[in-house]
Each structure stands twice: as structure tokens, then as C-alpha cells.
N, C-alpha and C positions, 0 to 999 in steps of 0.2 A: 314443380312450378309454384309462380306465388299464385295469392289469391287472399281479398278482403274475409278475415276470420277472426270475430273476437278475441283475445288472449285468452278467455274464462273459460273458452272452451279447451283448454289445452292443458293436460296432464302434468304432475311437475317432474314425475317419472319421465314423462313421452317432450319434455319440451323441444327437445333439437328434432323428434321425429313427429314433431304434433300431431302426437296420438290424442283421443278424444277423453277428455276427463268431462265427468260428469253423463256421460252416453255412453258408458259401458254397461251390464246388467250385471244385478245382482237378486241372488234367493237366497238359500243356506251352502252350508255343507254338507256333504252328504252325511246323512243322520247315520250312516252305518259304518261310518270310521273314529275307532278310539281315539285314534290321534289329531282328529280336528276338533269333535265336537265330544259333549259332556251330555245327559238327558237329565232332565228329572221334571217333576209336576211344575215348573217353571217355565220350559220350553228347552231351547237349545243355547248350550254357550260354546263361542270359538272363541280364537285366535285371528280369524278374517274370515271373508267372505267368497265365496264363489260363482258361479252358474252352472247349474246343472251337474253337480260332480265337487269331487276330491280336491282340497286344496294340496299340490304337492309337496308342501313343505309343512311338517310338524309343526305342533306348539313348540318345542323346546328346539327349531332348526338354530343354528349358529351363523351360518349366513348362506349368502347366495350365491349358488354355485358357477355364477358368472362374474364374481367380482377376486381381485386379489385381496383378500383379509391384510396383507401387510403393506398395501400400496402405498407408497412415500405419499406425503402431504406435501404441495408448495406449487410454484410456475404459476404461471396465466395460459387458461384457454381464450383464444378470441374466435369471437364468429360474428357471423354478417348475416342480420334477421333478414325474414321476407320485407318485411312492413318498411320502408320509406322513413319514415320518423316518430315522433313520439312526442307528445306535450302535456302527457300526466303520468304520476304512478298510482292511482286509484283504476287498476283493472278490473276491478267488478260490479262497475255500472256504464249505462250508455257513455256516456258522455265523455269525450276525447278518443285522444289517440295512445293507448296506453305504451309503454315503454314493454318491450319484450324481456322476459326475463321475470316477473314480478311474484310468480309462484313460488322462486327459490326461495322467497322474504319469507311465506306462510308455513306452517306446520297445517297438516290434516289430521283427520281421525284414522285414518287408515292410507297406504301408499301401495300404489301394484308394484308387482313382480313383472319385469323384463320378461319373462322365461317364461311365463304363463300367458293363455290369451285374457283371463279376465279374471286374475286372481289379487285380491288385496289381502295386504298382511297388516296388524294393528300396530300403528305406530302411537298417536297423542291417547289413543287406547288402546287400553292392553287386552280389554275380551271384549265381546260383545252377546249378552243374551237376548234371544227371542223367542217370542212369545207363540205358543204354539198356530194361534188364530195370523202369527206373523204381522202386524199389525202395531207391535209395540217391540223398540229394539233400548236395549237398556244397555250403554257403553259405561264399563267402569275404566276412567282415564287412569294414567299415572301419573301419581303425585311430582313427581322430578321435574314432570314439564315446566320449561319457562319460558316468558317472553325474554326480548335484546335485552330489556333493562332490567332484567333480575327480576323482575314482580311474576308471583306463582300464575299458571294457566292453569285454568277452572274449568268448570263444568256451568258457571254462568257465562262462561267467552263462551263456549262451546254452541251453546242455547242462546245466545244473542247474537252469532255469528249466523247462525242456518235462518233465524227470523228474519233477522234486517236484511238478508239475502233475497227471502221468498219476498219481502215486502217494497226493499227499496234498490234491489239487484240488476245486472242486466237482465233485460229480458230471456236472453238465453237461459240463464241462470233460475231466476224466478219462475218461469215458465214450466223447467222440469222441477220444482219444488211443490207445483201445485199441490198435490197427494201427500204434503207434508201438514199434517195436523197443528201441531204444537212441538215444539224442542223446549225442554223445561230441567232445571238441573234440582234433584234430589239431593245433593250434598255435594265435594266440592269436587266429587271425582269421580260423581254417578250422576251420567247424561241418561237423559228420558226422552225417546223419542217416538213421537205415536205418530201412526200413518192413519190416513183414510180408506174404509174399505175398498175396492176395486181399487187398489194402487195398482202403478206400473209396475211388472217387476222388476224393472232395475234401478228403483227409486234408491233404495237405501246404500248400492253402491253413487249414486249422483252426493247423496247424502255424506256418507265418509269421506268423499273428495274434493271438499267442497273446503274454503282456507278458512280458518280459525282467528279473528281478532280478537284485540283487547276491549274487553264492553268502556273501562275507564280511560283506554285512549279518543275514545269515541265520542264522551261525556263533553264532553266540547268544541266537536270537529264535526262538519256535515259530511256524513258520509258519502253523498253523494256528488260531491263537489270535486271539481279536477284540481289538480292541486302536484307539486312539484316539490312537495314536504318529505322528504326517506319516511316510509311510513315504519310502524313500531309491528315486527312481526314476530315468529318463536322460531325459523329456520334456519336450515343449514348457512346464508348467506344473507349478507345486510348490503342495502345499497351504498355502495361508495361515491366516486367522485363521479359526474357526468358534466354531460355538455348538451342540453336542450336540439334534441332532434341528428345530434350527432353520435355521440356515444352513451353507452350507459357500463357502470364497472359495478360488479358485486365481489362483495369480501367476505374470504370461508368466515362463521362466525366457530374462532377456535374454541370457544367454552362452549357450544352445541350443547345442550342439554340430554340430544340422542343420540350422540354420536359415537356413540360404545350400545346400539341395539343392535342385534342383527338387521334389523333392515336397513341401519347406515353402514353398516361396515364393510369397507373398503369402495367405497360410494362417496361422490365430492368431495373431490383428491384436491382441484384446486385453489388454491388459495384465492385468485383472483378468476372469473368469469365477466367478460367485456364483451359486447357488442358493439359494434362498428356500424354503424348508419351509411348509407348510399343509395342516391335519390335514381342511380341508373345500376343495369347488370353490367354493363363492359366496365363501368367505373369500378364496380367491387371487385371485381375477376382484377383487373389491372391492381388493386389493394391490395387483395391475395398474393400476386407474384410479387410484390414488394414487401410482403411479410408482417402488413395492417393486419390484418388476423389469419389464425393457424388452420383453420380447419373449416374447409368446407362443401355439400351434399353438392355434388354436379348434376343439375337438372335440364341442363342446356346439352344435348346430343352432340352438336356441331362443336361447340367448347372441350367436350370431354375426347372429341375424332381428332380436332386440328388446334387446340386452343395452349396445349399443357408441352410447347417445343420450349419453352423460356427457359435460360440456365439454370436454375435450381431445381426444373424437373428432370432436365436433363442430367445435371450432374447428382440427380439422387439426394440431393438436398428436401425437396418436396415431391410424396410418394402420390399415387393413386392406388385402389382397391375397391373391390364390390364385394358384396355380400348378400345373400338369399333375399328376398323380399320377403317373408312370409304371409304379413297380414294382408287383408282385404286393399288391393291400393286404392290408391285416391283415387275417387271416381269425380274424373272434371272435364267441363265440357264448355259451351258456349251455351246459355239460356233464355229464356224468353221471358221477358214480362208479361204475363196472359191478362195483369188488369189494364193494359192499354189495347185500346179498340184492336189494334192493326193483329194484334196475334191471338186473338179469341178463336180461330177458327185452325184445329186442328190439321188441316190439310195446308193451309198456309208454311206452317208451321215446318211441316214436314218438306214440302218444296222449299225453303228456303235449306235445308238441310242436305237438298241434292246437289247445292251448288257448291261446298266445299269436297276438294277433289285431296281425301285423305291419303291416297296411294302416292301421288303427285308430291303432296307433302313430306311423306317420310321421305321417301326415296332422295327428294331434292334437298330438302332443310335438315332432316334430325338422321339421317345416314341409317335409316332402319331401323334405328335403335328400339322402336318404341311397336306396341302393340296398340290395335284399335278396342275401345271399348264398345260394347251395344249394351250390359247391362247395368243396371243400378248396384249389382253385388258380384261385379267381374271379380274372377278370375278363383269362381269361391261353390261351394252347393249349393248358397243361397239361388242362386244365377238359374233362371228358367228356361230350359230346353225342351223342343221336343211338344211334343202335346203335354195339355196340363193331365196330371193324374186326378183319378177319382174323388180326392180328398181336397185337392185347389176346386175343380168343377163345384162341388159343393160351398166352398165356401164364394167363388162368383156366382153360382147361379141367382142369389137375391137380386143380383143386379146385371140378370141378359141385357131387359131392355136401354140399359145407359152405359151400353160400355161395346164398342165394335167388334166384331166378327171374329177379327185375328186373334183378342183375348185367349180364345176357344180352340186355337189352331199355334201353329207355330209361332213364338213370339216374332218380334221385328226386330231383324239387325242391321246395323249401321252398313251402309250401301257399297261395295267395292267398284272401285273405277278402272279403269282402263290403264291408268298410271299416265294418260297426256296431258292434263291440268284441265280438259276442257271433253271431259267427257259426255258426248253427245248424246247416247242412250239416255244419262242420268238429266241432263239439261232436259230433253223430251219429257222425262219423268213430271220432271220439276212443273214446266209452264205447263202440261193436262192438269195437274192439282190446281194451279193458280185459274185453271178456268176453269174447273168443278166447283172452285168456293165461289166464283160470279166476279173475278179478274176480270177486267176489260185492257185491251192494249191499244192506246193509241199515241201513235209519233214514238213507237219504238220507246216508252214508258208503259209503267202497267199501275192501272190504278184497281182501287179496292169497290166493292160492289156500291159503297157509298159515294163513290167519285172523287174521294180522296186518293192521291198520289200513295205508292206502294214506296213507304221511304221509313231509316230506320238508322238508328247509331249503337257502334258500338262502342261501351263506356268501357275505360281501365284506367288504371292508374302507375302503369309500365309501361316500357318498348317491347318487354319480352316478346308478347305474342303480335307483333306489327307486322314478322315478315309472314307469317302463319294467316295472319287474317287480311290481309292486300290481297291474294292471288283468290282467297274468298272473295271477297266485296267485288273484283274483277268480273267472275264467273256469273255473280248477282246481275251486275250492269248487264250484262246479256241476254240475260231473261228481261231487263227492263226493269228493274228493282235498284232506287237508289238507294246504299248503306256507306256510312262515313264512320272511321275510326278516330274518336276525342279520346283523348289522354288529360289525366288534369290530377292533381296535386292530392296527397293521401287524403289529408280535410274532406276538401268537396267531395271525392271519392267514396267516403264515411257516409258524409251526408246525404249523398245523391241517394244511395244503397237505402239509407235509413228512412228515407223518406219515400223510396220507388219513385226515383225521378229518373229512370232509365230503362232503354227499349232491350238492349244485349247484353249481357256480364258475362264475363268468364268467374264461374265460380269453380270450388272443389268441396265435395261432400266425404266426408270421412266415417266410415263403416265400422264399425267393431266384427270381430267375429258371431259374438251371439247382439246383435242388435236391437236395443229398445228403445229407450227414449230419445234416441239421433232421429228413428222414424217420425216419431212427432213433430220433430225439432223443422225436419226438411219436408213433408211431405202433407202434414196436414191441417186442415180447414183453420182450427182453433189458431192455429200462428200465423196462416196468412196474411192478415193483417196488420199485425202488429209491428211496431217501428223497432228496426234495429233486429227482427228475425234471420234465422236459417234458410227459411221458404221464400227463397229469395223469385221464381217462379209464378207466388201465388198461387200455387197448386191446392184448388179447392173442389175435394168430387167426392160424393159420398161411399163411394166401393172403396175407395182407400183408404178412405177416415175410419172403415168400418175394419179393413185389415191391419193398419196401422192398427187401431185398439183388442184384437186379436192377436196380433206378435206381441205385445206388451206385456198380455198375460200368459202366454202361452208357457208352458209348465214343464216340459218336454223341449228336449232339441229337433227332437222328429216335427214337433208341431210349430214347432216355431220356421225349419228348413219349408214349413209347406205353405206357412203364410209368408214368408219372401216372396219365395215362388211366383203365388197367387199374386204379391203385388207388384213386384218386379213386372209381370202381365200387361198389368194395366199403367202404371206409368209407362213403359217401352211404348204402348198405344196410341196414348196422347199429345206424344211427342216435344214433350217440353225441353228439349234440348237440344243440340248438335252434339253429340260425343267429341272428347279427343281422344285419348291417348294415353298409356300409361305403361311404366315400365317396372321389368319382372326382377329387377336387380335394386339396392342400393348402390351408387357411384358417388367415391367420395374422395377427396385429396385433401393431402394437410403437410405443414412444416415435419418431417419428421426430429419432435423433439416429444415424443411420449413415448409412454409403455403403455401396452394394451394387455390384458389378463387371459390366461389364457385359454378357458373359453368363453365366447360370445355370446350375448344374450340372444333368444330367440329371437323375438319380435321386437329389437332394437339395435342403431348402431351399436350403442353404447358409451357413445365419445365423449357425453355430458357427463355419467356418475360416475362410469368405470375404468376411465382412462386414467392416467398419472403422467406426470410433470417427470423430463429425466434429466435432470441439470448435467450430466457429464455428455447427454447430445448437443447441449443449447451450447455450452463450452468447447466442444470441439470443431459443431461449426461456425462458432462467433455468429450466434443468432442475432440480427439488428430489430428487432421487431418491437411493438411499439410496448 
């Protein structure tokens, strides 16, 4: 499903699967393996970084065992972003609508593995030591790097890129940068990077994944400024030709500078990478079967059961396939603004939540396809079951008195219905809550204890979810609760978001397997306010600010599986959300005109790096595509 989500926040590895760059964690490797790490009275030096463990792949690996080493170069992948449109390529500050794609421009310090949950391997740097206190990470780059236009990439880009970041970055951005001391270059291929103590732990993967510009392209450009100039980057691909809010095209850059490392090889096969813009989903799906672009994730249930009868799937021209899910899914739901009066009160909250009848839904709209969520870390160890164990208990007990009862008892899961769209148990539920918080009903309306009217909107910026939230807003009127569905243009949509001028969102929160600074990002105090955040909610409570900075440090995967747990808890409690839904599969269709290697990356499709272009399919079915 879509959903309003910075670009900055997205991986240039994970783009088509927007996994989470910069919110993954990072410590060392493990100190007890020859093949990653080196020791001496300096600290530790690798090849990349991990969590909690082994990087699987050697210093001296050759490449990735999910890519073809000899994959032809050339073709065009097309694909059709979440996002609506686009009127800047300047991704790494507030302001606009950035153009998807914009990561492929940048080179990083380091790039994850596919095939790992949280492993980076050195690309713009070749090792990195640290210091035993961990506190100071000293990257020696490789000299070969360069930018588009030939001029050498440094270790002063490298230290002007992480500052101007922390200083004049998106807030997303800046925000997990805090614990970012100084970035300072030692020479022209020895980056210096000091941390603050009580850093997060997975600052310094935020840090290697973070894009790389040029300080002298900069020397007379505001960085901060939106702007529609092909910016000057060191990556696999440079922007080509577009069309403002319609398409956006990148071209392999063939002189690549890394394109003979193992971590590029057999990786961005094609020559050309295009994006197709479209302001509705029937309109892109309709693109699709005319061959506007090759390949794309079917997140539409009913699309993927009754949508794929058109000739070219039919006749095997255009294929479907799923494949494992394995990471943490997207946890997305429908949320609440808790700084506007009407949702301050917990139990509202939750009655508002009995009136979407999710049985009713699958069954009728997405054909089953999909699983209900109740936790913030479905479908995973993080996810709390059951009574909290000994070791949660302790870490809630600071906070018995502000935090309810269930904490302490079985969490709270999303509510099962009857499957008749109007489940009367759950309705019951619902109006006893609306008059324990001091609801009053009168003329068959329900006002709030203030005597204000019980009325509320949900904001988007799609149709997607319209048939999904009508037979909600339905159930609402019953209880006496007016809610109205606005839709309005990606802009306002930005804006509205940025500024919390909205009562409903559908948003999606993206988890890592070892989770660290995502938790800050979405959950606590310090970002709530801030314009252009993750905490889109305003989730501000001191038990979670206090777990939230516990997972961050936490040293251990044991210790970190038990602050989820613990906090999982208490968000579940507060009810800042309505769950939806989320599925155990990837589902995806494309032109068949590729070759795919032959194995899969774990925790990606892989369609972006590892696919390849097969000019003797495009030929034989007289491909017309754009």
C-alpha cells in the first residue's frame, strides 16, 4: 500500500522495496572473527558493519551470491512509484515533493546486502576502524571514487555531506544525526567521525548510509532549496530526461567508478531506470497492461484475484509471482492525531476503532488475501504475547502508575467481528467507551464531554483506500460519530502532514529486524513536534521515551527482543491507531522481458539491482513499450 514517506528515508539497496535506510542498527563485528575484523591497540578495523554478529561475507568476497556476475548490461526497467508526483530533485530536505529514484544519483560510505538483515559492506570506503570506547569510527575511502564529472570524491565531500545533513537536512535525517559529533577529514581518504557518548546504537550505520555530495558543487547552490537542476552525484545512474511530475528517466553511468567492486557486481544491469507518474491506481494498473512500465508489486488483493484476465497475461506475455516475505511487514494502519482535542482520551480512541469491521473487509474487498495486524513488530519476536516476562515487568514497573492495567496482562489485539459488516457486540463495545469518556448523545449525534460535536476527517492523498474506509465511516454514523473521507493533491497532502493539519492518516511504519533509531523516529517525545516527522501520531509518554532509549542501547539481541516486547505493551495500550492489514507474501507482475539470477535475495525482490534486460524476449514479442 502507498503512504506519505520521505524519500531520505529509503535505502538505495531497498528502493523498489522501501526498506529503511538510515534506521537500520549498527555496532561492530564480531570481534572473534578473522575474516571481518583485525584488533590492535587502535580498536577494531572491517570491511562493514553489523548487529550483533558475523558479517557473512569476507573482506576478500567477490560478489553476492544473489546476483549473476555476468549479467548483460542494457534495456529499460520501468516502474510506477507510490508518490503521485514530484517537483524537486533535492531529496534531502523538507521541502517539495521529491522525484523517486534520487538515491541511485548518490554513492554512500557503505551499501547493504540483500541477503542479510542488517549487514553493510564498504563501498566509497574500503575499511572502517573503531575505536575501542566505539565512539570514534575512522573510514579510509578509496581513492578511485569519483563524481559524474570526473572530479575526485574526498574525504572533505564525505565530512560536508554528514554535517550539512545533521544541520540543514530533512528532519528525518537530522534528527537521527543528533549523536553525530563532528565529521572532519584527516586527509583526502581518511574520514573522521566522532560520536557522542550515549550514542544510539545504530547511529553509525544511519551514518554510512547516508548520500555523499560534492562540497564544490555546493559552493554556490543552496542546498536547501527545491530545485529541478540533475544534481552532480558519484552513482551508478545519473538523471536523464523527465517530464515534471510525470516521468523521471536515469541512465546507467557506464564509466561507474565502482562498478568492477564486488558490491556492484552483477548489480544495475540497466541501462535505463524510468518512473512513470499516475495521479490514480486504476490509471497505472491500465499503463501496466499497455506496457508504460515493466514491472510491478501488486498490493491491491482484488487486482491481483480478478484484475490480470488482459491479453498479454493471458497469453504469457506478462507473468505474476510471489515470493517469501521475510522482513518485519509494514505495519500500517489508520492513526490518530492525539494533539487535536477530540482524540486525547484513550478510550475514544479505541471505540472509534470497534467500528471498522476488518472480517467484513477481507472477505468482501481483498478476497482473504491479507492478515490483521495487532502488533507494532507483527509478524516477528519482537511482537508481545502472553504475560510480560520478568525482565519487561521490570523495565515497566517505573511506570505502574501511568500506564493501564492490560500493560501487565495480556496485550490488546485488534478485535474479530462477526464478518456482517455491522457487528453488534463490537458496536456495544464501542458506544460503552464513548460514554465512560462523558460522550453524551443527543438527536441520534454524539457529542464530546465539551459539547462539541464527535466529528472527524480522514485525510489521503489516493482512492486506494475509499472502498476500505466508506463501510468504516458507515458503521461510525451509527454510533452517531460524523467522519468524512477528503482526498486532495500530493502538495497539500505534504503539507497538511507537515504541519499536523489532520484528524486520520493512513500511514505505514517500516521496522528493521534489529530496530533502533526508526523507534525514535515513530514513537517518541523528542520528534513529536517537529514539522515534517515520522510520529505522525504525536505519541508523547514517558514509559516509551524511556524504552524507546533502552532498545537503542541495548547491546544484546536478547535485550533488545525484551524492550519491543515491553514497548510494543504499551503502545498496543494507548491505542493510537486502527491496524490494517498486511501480507505474508511479495506479489508481483512484469513484462516478461528479463532474466532473473538464480538465487533470490533474501529480504528483497531484487527486480531493481539483480534483474537484467533480455533483448532476444523484447524481440520476439515485439515489445511496444515506452
Amino acid at each position: 500500500m502507498t503512504d506519505f514517506l520521505s524519500p531520505v528515508t529509503f535505502s538505495r539497496r531497498k528502493l523498489i522495496g522501501f526498506g529503511v535506510a538510515g534506521m537500520t542498527n549498527a555496532l561492530l563485528p564480531n570481534a572473534h572473527s578473522k575474516e571481518t575484523s583485525a584488533h590492535n591497540e587502535e580498536g577494531v578495523e572491517s570491511h562493514g558493519l553489523s548487529t550483533f554478529g558475523n558479517l557473512e561475507q569476507p573482506a576478500d568476497f567477490k560478489y553476492f551470491n544473489y546476483v549473476n556476475p555476468k549479467a548483460p548490461k542494457g534495456g529499460v526497467l520501468a516502474l510506477s512509484p507510490a508518490n503521485p508526483t514530484f517537483d524537486t530533485f533535492n531529496a534531502y530536505v523538507l521541502r517539495g515533493n521529491p522525484a523517486t529514484g534520487m538515491s541511485l544519483v548518490f554513492d554512500t560510505l557503505m551499501n547493504q546486502s540483500l541477503d542479510e538483515r542488517d549487514a553493510y559492506y564498504g563501498l566509497v570506503a574500503r575499511s572502517v576502524r573503531i575505536s575501542p570506547d566505539k565512539l570514534t569510527y575512522i573510514f579510509k575511502l578509496r581513492k578511485e571514487a569519483r563524481f559524474h564529472d570526473g572530479s575526485r570524491l574526498t574525504a572533505e565531500d564525505a565530512a560536508f555531506s554528514l554535517n550539512i545533513l545533521k544541520s540543514k537536512g530533512h528532519p528525518v535525517i537530522s534528527q537521527s544525526l543528533r549523536d553525530l559529533v563532528k565529521a572532519e577529514a584527516q586527509a583526502d581518504d581518511i574520514l573522521i567521525v566522532r560520536l557522542a557518548p550515549g550514542r544510539s546504537r545504530d547511529l553509525p550505520l544511519t551514518i554510512v548510509n547516508q548520500p555523499i555530495f560534492s562540497q564544490k558543487y555546493y559552493e554556490k547552490r543552496d542546498f536547501e532549496a527545491t530545485t529541478l537542476d540533475p544534481p552532480l552525484g558519484s552513482g551508478p545512474y545519473k538523471v536523464g530526461e523527465f517530464e515534471q511530475g510525470r516521468f523521471i528517466a536515469y541512465h546507467r553511468n557506464k564509466d561507474y567508478w565502482a562498478k568492477d567492486l564486488p558490491i556492484s557486481i552483477g548489480q544495475g544491469n540497466f541501462d535505463i531506470v524510468r518512473f512513470e507518474y499516475f495521479a490514480d491506481s486504476q490509471v497505472a494498473f491500465e499503463a501496466f497492461k499497455a506496457g508504460a512500465f515493466t514491472e510491478r508489486e501488486e498490493n491491491i488483493a482484488r487486482v491481483w484475484a480478478t484484475g490480470y484476465d488482459f491479453p498479454a497475461a493471458q497469453d504469457g506475455r506478462v507473468k505474476r509471482a510471489t515470493s517469501p516475505n521475510n522482513n518485519i511487514p509494514n505495519i500500517q494502519g489508520w492513526v490518530f492525531n492525539t494533539r487535536r482535542k477530540i482524540f486525547t482520551d484513550p478510550r475514544i480512541r479505541e471505540a472509534i476503532g470497534y467500528a471498522f469491521d476488518f472480517e467484513w473487509t477481507s472477505r468482501n474487498l481483498m478476497y482473504d488475501a491479507y492478515k490483521r495486524i495487532s502488533s507494532y513488530f507483527e509478524n516477528s519476536e519482537l511482537a508481545a504475547s502472553s504475560y510480560p516476562s520478568a525482565d519487561e515487568i521490570a523495565l515497566l514497573d517505573p511506570f505502574r502508575k501511568q500506564l493501564p492495567k492490560e500493560v501487565f496482562e495480556e496485550p490488546f489485539v485488534s478485535p474479530v467481528s462477526d464478518g456482517s459488516g455491522q457487528d453488534r457486540t463490537l458496536l456495544k463495545k464501542a458506544n460503552d467507551l464513548f460514554i465512560a469518556a462523558g460522550c453524551q448523545r443527543r438527536d441520534g449525534r454524539l457529542y464530546l464531554p465539551d459539547g462539541a460535536p464527535l466529528e472527524f476527517e480522514f485525510l489521503d492523498n489516493s482512492n486506494v483506500f475509499e472502498r476500505h474506509t466508506q463501510p468504516f465511516i458507515k458503521n461510525l454514523k451509527l454510533l452517531g460519530v460524523t467522519a468524512r473521507l477528503r482526498i486532495v493533491d500530493a502538495a497539500q497532502y505534504k503539507k497538511r502532514l507537515e504541519d499536523f493539519d489532520f484528524d486520520v492518516v493512513h500511514d505505514v511504519l517500516m521496522m528493521s529486524w534489529n530496530p533502533g533509531e526508526e523507534l525514535r523516529a515513530y514513537f517518541s517525545s523528542t520528534t513529536a513536534n517537529v514539522n515534517g516527522t515520522r510520529n505522525l501520531p504525536g505519541i508523547s509518554h514517558p514509559a516509551i521515551d524511556s524504552l524507546v532509549d533502552r532498545a537503542l542501547t541495548a547491546t544484546t539481541r536478547e535485550e533488545l527482543i525484551t524492550c519491543c516486547r515491553a514497548l510494543d505493551r504499551v503502545l498496543r495500550s494507548q491505542r493510537y491507531w486502527v491496524p490494517h492489514w498486511y501480507n505474508p507474501v511479495h506479489r508481483y507482475a512484469y513484462w516478461d522481458l528479463f532474466d532473473k539470477p538464480e538465487n533470490a535475495p533474501r529480504f528483497d525482490t531484487g527486480v531493481l539491482w539483480t534483474w537484467s534486460w533480455n533483448e532476444e524476449k523484447a524481440k520476439k514479442m515485439n515489445f511496444k513499450g515506452r
